[in-house]
Backbone bond lengths (Angstrom), bond angles and torsions (degrees), N, CA, C in turn:
res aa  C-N    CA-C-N  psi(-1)  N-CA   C-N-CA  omega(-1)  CA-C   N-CA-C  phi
1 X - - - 1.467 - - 1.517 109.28 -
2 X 1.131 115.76 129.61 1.731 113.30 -173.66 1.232 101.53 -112.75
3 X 1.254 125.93 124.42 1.150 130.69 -170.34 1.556 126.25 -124.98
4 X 1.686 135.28 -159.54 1.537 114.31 175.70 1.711 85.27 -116.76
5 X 1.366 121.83 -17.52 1.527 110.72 -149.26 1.865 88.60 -145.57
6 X 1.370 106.21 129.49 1.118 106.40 -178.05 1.681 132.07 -74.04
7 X 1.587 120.03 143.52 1.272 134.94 -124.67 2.158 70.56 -97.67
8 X 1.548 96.04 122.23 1.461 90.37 -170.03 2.060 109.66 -127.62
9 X 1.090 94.47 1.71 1.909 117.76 -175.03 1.419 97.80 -45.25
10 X 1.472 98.60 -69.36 1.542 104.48 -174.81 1.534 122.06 -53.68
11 X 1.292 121.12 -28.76 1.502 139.03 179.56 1.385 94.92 -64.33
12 X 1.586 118.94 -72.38 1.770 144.25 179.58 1.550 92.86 -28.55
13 X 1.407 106.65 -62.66 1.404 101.89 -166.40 1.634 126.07 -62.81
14 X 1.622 105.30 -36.50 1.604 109.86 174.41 1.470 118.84 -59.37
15 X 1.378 116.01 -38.39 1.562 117.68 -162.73 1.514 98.64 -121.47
16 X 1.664 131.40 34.57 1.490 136.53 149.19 1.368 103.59 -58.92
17 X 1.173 112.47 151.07 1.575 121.25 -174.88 1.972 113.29 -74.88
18 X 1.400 94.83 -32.41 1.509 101.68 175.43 2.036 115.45 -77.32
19 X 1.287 108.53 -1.90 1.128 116.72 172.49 1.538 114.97 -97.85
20 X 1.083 112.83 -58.68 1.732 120.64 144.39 1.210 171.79 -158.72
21 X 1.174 133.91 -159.82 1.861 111.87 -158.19 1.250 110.37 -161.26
22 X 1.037 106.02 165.97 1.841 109.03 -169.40 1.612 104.79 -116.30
23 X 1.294 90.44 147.58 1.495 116.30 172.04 1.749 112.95 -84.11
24 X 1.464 109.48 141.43 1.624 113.69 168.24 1.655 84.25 -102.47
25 X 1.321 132.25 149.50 1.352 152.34 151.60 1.452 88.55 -108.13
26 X 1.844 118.74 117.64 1.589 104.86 -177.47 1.695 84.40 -130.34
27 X 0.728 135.91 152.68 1.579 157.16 141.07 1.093 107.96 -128.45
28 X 1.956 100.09 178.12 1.670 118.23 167.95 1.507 101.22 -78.50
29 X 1.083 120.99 -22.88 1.753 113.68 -160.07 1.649 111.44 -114.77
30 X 1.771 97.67 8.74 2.134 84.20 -173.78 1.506 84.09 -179.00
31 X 1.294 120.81 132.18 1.400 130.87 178.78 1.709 99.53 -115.33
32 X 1.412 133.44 129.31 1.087 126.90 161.03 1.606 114.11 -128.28
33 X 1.716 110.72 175.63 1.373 100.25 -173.64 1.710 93.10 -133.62
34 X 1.413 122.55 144.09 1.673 110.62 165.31 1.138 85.72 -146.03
35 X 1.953 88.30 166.70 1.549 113.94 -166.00 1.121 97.36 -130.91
36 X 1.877 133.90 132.66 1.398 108.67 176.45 1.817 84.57 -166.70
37 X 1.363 95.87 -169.21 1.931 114.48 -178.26 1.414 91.54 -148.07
38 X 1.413 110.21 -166.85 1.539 116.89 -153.99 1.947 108.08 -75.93
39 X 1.241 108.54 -5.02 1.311 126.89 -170.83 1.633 111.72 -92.57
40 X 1.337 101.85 -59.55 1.425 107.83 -171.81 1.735 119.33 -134.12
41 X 1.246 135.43 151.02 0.864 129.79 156.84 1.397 127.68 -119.44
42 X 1.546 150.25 132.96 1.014 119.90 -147.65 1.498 100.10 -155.52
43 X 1.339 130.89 131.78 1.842 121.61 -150.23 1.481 90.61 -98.11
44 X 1.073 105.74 155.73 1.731 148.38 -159.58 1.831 115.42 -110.05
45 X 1.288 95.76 112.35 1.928 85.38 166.68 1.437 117.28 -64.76
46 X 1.264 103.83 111.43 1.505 109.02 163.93 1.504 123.38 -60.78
47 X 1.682 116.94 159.07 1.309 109.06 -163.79 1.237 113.34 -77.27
48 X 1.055 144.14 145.09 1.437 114.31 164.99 1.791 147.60 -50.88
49 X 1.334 104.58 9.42 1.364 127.97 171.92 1.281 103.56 -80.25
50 X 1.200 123.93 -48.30 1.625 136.49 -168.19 1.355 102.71 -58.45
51 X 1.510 116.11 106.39 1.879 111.55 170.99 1.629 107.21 -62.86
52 X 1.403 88.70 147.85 1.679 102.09 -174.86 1.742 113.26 -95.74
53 X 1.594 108.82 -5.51 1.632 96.43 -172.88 1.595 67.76 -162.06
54 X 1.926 108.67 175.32 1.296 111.22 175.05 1.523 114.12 -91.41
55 X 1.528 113.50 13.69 1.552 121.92 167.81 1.428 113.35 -72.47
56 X 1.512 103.32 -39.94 1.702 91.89 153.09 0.958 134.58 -37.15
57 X 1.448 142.84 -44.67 1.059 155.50 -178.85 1.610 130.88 -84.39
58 X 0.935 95.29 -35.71 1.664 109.77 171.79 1.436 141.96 -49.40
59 X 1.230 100.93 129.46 1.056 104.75 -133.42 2.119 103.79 -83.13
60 X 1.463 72.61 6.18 2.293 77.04 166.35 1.439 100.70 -82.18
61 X 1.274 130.34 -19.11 1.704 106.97 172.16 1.751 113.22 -95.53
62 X 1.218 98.39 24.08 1.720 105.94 144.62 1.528 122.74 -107.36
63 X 1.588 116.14 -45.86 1.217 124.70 -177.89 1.563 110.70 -122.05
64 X 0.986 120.59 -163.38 1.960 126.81 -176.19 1.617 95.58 -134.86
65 X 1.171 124.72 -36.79 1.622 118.17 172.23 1.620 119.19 -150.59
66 X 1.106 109.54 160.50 1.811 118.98 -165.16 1.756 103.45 -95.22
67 X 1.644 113.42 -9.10 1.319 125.97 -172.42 1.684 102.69 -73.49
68 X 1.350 122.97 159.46 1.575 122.22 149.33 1.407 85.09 -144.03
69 X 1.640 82.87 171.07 1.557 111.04 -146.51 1.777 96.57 -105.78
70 X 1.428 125.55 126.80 1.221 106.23 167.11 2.035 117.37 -111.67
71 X 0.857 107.46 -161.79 1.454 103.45 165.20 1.510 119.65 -160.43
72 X 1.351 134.55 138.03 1.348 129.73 173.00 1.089 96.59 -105.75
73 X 1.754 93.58 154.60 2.128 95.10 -175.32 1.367 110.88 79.82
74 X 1.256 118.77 -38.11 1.160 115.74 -139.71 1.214 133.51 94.65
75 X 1.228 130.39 174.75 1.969 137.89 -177.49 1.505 106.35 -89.03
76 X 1.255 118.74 99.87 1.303 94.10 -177.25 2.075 100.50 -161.69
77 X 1.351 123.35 -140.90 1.147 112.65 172.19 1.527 110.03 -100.17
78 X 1.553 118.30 142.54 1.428 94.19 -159.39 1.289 139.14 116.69
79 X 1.358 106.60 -50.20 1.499 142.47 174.52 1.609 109.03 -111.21
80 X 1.758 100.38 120.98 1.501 99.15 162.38 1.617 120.35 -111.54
81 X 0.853 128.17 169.37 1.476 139.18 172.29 1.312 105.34 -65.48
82 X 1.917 120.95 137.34 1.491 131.17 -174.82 1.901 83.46 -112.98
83 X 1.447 103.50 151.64 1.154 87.28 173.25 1.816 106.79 -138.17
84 X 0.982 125.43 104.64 1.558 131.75 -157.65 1.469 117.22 -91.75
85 X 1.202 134.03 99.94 1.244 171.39 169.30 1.748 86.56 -32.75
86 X 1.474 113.09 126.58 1.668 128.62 170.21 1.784 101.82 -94.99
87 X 1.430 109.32 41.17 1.923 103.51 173.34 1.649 99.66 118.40
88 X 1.131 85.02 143.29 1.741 103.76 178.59 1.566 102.45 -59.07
89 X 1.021 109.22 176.91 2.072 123.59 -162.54 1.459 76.94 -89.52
90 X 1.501 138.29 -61.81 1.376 111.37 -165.39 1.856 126.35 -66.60
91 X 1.691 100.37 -22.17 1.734 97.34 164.02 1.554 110.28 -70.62
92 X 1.190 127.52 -52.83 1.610 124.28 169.07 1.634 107.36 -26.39
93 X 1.336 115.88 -62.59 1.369 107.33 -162.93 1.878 107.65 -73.57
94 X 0.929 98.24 -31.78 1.866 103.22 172.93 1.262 109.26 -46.43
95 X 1.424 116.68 -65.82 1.244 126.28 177.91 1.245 121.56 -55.99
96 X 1.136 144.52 -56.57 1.538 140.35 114.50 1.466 120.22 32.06
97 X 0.910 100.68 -77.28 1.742 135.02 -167.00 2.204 94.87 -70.82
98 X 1.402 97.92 -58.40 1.572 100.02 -176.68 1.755 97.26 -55.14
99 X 1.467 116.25 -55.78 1.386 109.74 -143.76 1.544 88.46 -81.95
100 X 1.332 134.31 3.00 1.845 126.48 157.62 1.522 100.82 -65.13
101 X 1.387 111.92 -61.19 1.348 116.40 -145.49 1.614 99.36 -77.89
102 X 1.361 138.42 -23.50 1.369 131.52 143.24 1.518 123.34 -54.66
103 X 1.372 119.19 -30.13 1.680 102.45 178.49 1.700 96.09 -78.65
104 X 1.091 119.90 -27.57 1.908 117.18 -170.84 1.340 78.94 -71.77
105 X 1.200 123.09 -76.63 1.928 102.89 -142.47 1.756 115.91 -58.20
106 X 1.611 92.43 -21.12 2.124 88.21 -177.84 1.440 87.36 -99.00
107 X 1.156 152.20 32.22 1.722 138.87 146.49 1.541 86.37 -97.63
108 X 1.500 132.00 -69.58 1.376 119.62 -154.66 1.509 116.67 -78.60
109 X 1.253 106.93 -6.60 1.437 113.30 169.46 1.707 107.24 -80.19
110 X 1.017 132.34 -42.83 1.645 144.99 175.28 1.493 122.33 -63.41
111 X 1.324 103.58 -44.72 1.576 121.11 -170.30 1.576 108.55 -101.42
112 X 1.545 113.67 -26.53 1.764 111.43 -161.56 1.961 96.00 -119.01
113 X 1.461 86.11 -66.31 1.770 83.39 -154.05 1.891 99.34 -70.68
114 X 1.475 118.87 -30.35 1.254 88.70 170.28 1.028 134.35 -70.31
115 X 1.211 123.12 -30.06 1.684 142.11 174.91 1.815 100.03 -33.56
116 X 1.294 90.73 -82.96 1.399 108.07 -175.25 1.824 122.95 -62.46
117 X 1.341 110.24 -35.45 1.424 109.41 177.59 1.522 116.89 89.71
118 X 1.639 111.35 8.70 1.506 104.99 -138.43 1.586 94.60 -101.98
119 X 1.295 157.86 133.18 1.548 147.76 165.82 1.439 101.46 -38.57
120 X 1.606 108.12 149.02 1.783 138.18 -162.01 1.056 97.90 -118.18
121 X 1.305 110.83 117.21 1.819 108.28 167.05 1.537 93.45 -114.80
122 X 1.327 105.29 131.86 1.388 124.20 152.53 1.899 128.00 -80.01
123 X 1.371 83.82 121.10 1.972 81.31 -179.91 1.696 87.52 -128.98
124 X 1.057 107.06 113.96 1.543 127.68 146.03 1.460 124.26 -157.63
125 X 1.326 120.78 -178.11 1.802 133.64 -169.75 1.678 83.91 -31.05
126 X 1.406 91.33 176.25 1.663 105.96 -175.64 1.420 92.88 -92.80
127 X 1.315 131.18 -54.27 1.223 138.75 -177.45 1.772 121.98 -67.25
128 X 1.556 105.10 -8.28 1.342 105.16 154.89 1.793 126.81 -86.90
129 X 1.722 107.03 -5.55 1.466 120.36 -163.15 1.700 87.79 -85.31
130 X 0.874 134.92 -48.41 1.653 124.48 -167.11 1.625 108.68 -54.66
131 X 1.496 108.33 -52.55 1.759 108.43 -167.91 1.334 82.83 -90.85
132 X 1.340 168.12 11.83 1.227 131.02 141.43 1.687 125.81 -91.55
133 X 1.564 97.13 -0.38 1.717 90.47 177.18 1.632 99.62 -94.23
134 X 1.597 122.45 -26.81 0.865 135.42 159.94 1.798 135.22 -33.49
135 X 1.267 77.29 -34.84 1.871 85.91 -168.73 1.532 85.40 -113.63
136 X 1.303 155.67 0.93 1.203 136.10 -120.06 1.814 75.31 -119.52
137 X 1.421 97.60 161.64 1.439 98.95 172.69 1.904 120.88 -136.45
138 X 1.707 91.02 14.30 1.039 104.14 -161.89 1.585 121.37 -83.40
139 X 1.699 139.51 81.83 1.481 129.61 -165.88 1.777 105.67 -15.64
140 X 1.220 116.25 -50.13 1.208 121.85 -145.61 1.078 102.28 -92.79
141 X 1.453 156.51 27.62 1.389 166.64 168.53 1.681 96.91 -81.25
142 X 1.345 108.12 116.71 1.711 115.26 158.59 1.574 118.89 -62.02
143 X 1.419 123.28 142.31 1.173 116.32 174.76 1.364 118.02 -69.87
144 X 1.661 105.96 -37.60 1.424 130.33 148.98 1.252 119.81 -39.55
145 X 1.677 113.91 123.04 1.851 102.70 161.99 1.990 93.44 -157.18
146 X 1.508 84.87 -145.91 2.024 88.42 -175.13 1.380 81.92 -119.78
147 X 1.433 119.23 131.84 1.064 136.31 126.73 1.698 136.53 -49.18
148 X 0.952 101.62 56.76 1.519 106.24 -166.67 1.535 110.54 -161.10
149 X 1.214 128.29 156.06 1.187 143.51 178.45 1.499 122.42 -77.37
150 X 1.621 110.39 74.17 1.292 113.43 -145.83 2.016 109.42 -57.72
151 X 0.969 92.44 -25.72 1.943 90.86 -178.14 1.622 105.91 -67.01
152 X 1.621 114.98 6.83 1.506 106.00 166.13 1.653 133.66 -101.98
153 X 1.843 84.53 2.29 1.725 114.00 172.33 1.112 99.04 -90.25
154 X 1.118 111.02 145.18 1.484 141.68 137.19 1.828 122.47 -50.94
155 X 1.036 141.92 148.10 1.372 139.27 -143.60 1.787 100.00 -85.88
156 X 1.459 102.85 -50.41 1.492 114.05 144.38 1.525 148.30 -38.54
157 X 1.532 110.00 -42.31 1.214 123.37 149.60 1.676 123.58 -76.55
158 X 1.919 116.58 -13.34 1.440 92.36 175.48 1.542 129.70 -108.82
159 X 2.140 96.82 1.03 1.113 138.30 145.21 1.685 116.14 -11.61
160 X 2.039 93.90 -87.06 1.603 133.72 175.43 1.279 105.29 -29.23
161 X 1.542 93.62 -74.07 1.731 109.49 -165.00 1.685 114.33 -51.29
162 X 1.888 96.88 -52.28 1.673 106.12 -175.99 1.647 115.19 -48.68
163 X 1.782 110.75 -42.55 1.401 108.07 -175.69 1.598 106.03 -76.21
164 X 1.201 123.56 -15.46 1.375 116.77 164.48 1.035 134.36 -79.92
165 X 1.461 116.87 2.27 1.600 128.61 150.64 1.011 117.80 -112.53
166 X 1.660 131.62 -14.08 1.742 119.16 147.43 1.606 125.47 -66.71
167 X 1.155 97.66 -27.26 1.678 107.12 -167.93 1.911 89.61 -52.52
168 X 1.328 118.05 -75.00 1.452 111.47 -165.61 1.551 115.68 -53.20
169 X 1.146 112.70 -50.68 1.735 114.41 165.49 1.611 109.29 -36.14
170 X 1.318 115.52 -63.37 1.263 109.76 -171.71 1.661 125.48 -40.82
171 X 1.717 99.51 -51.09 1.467 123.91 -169.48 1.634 101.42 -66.19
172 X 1.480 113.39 -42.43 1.571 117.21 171.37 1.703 120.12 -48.55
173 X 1.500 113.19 -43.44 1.316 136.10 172.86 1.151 114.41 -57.14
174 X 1.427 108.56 -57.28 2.043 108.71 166.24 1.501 118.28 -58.69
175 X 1.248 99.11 -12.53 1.916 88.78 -165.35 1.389 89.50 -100.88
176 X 1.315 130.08 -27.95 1.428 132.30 159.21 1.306 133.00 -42.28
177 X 1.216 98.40 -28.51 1.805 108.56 -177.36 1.517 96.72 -99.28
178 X 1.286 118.15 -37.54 1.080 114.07 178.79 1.784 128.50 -62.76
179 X 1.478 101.78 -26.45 1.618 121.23 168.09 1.216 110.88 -59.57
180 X 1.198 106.40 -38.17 1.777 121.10 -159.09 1.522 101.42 -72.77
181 X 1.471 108.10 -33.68 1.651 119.02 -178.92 1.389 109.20 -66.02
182 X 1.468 93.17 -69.71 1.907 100.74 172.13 1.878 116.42 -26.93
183 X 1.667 111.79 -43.79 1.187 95.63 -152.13 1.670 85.91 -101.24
184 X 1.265 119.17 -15.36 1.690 113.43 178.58 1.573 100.91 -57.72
185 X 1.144 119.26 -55.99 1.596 122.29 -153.77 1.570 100.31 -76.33
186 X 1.597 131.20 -40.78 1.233 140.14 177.67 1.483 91.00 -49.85
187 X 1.439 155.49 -34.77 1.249 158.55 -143.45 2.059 106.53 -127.61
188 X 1.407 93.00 5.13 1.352 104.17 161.46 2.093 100.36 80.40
189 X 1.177 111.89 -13.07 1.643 119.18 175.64 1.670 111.57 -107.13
190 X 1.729 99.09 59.91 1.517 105.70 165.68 1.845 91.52 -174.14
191 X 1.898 94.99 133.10 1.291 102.05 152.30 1.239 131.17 -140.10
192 X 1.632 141.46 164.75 0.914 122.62 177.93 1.617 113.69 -125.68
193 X 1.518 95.73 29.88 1.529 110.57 169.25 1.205 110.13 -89.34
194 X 1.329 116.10 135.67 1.832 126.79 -167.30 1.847 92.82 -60.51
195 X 1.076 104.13 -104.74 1.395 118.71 -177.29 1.592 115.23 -11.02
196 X 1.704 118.44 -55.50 1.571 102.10 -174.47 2.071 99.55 -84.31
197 X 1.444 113.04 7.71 1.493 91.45 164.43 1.699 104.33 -111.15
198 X 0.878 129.26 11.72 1.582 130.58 150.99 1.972 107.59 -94.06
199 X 0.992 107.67 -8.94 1.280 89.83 158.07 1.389 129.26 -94.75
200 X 1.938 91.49 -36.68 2.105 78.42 -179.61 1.888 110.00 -77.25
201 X 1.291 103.03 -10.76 1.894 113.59 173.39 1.307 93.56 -32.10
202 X 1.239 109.40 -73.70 1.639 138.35 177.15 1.363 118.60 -38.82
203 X 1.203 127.87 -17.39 1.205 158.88 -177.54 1.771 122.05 -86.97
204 X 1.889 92.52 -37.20 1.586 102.19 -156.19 1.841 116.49 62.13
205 X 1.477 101.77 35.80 1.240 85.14 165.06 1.713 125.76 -128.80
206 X 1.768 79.02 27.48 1.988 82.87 177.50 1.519 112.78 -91.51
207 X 1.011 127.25 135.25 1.272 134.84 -142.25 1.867 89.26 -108.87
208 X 1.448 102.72 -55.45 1.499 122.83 -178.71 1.190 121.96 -134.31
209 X 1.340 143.68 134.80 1.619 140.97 -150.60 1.746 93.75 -143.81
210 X 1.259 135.76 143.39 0.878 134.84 -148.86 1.832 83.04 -165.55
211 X 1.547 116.96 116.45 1.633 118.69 -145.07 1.459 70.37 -128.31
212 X 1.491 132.81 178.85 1.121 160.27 -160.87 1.880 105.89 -129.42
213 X 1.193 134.77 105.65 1.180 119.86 177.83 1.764 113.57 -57.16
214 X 1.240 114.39 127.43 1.552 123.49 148.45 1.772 110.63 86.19
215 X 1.850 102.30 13.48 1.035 117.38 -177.60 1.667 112.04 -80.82
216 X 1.237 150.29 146.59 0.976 152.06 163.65 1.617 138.57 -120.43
217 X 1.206 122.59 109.04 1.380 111.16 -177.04 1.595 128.28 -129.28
218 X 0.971 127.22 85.04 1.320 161.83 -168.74 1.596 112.84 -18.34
219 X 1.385 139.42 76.21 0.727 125.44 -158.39 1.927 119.26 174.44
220 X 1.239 129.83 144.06 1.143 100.52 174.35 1.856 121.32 -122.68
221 X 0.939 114.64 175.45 1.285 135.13 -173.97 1.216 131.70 -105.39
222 X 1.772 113.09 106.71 1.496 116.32 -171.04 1.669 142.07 -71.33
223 X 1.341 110.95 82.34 1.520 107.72 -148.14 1.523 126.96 -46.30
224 X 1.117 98.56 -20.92 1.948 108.88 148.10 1.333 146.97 -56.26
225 X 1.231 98.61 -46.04 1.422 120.41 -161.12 2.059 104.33 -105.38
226 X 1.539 87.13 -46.24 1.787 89.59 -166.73 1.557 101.85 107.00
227 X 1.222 118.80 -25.49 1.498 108.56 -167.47 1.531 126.00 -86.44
228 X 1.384 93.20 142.21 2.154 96.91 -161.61 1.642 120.77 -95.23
229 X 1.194 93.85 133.14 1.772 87.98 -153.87 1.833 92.56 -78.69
230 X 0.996 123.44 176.39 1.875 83.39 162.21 1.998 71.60 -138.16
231 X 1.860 78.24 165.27 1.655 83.31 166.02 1.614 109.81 -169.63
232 X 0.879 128.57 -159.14 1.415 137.74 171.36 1.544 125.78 -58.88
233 X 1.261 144.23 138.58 1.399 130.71 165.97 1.178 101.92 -76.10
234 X 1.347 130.18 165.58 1.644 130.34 167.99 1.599 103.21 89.86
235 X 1.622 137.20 -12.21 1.327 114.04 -177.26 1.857 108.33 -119.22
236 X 1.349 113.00 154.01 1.045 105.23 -160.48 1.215 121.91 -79.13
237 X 1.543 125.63 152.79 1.643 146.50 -156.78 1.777 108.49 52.33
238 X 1.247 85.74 39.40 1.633 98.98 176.78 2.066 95.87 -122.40
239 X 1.582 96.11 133.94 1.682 110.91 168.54 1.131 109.49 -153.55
240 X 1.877 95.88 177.04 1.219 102.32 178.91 2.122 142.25 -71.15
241 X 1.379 111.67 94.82 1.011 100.37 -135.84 1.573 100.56 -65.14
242 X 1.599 141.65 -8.08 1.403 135.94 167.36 1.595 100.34 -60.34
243 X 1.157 124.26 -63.18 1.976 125.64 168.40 1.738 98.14 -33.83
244 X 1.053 126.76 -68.21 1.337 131.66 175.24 1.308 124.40 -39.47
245 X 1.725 119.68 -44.64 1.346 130.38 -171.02 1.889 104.38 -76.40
246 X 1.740 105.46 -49.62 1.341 118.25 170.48 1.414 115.39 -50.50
247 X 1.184 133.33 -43.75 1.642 121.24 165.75 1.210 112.19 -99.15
248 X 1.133 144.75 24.15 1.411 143.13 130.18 1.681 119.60 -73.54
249 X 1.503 112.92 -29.88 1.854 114.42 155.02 1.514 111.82 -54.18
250 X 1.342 94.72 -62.70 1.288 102.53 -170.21 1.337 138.83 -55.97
251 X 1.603 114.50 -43.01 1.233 122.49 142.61 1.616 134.61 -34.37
252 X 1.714 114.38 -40.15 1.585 131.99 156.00 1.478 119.59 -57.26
253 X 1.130 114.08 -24.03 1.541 131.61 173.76 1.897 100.13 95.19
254 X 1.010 96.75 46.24 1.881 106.80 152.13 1.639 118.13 -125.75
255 X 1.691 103.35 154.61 1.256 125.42 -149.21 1.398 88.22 -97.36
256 X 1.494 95.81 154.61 1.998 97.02 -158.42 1.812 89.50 -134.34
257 X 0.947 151.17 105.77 1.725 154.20 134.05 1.256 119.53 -97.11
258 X 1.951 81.26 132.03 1.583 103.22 -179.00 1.097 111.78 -102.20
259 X 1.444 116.67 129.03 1.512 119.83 -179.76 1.811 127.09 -117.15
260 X 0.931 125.40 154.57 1.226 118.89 -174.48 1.926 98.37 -79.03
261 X 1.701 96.52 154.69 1.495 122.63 -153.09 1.458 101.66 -58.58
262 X 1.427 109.92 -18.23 1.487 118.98 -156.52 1.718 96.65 -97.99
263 X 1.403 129.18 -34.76 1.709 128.50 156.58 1.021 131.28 -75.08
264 X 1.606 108.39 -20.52 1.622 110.39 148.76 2.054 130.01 -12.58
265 X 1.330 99.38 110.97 1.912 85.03 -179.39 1.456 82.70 -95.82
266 X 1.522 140.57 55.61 1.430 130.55 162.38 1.515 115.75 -169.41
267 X 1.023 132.23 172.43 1.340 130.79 -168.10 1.892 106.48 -101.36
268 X 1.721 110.30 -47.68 1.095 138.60 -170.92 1.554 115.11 -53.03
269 X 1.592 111.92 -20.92 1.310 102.33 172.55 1.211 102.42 102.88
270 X 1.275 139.82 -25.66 1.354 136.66 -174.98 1.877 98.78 -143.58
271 X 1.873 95.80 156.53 1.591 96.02 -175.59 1.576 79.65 -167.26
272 X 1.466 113.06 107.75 1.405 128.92 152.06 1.177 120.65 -110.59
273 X 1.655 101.91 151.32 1.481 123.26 -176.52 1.474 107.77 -110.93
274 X 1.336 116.27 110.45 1.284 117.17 177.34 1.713 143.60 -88.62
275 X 1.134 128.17 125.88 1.459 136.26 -147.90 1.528 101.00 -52.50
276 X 1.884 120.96 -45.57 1.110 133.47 -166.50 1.822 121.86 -143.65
């Protein structure tokens, strides 16, 4: 297909956020990051901001002890040194433990999940999932994760498990956008007629665009006007005008997902939600 503007659906579709998402592997002793879909999962160089164990963090490579020293009388002969403990060994290690799991979530929140945009699943101890969703500050953290001590999987086993707790999130997310359609258009601000949603595109007034996976329609789109030329696939300065319509939202600052034909809330290939 020879085109003026490159054919980008298939791209849109691989790296949509509902297609896929990254894993935190968090422990005390090894922080990892992976990126994957129902096929593969595959680990990621972390930035170098991102602490790699909670020795990073610790707070003995500021000080050598949490004790200070007092004295009655004074220091002298006679007089010994009291020496008063800043929290029991189990508050030390809590605290510890919090001020790791705050430098991980604002390095991988800064360096990973904004970058990418992609949903965070957390897999660690069960008893590490409360104070890190807790302290966490990250939008993009799943409520969903593995309860488990991911350095006791295999890359294969944390693969399995991970897409078996994205898989339902995901499908929830499509039917979500898809609600959002139902009740936009019931309210007169949703269509799934080609032409009046390449016109308000044109407009800046698609709020949400909802594309048809692997659909094609031959033709192009007047960035002035809104109006769709239609034509043949195969002849030149001819494209796909749904590929076309999706980065023309997007460029306006609307969110563009491609879904397979079967989550479709429409037949037409397209389903926008409109701002006004």
């Amino acid at each position: 297909m020879v085109a003026d503007s490159f054919h980008t659906q298939p791209l849109r579709q691989f790296l949509q956020s509902v297609e896929r998402y990254q894993v935190l592997a968090l422990s005390l002793n090894k922080v990892q990051l992976f990126e994957g879909n129902r096929d593969s999962l595959e680990a990621l160089s972390l930035a170098s901001e991102v602490p790699r164990s909670s020795s990073d963090t610790s707070s003995d490579r500021q000080q050598t002890a949490h004790s200070s020293v007092s004295s009655y009388g004074g220091l002298g002969a006679g007089h010994s040194a009291m020496h008063h403990g800043q929290g029991g060994k189990k508050d030390g290690m809590d605290s510890e433990v919090e001020r790791f799991f705050r430098a991980v979530d604002r390095a991988v929140q800064a360096h990973h999940s904004d970058v990418s945009g992609l949903p965070l699943m957390l897999a660690a101890l069960p008893e590490h999932h409360h104070l890190f969703q807790a302290i966490s500050h990250n939008p993009r953290l799943m409520k969903q994760g593995l309860h488990i001590n991911p350095e006791s999987l295999s890359p294969t086993e944390l693969q399995q498990r991970a897409w078996a707790v994205a898989a339902p999130a995901q499908q929830a997310q499509q039917s979500a956008w898809c609600d959002d359609y139902t009740a936009a258009k019931a309210k007169g601000l949703g269509s799934d007629d080609l032409a009046d949603v390449a016109h308000a595109a044109t407009a800046g007034r698609v709020s949400t665009l909802l594309i048809e996976a692997g659909r094609l329609v031959a033709g192009r789109i007047d960035g002035t006007t809104g109006r769709i030329d239609y034509s043949e696939l195969g002849y030149p300065r001819v494209d796909d005008v749904l590929d076309d319509l999706g980065t023309l939202v997007e460029k306006l600052g609307g969110q563009v997902h491609v879904l397979a034909a079967e989550r479709m809330p429409t037949t037409t290939g397209v389903a926008a939600s409109y701002r006004h």
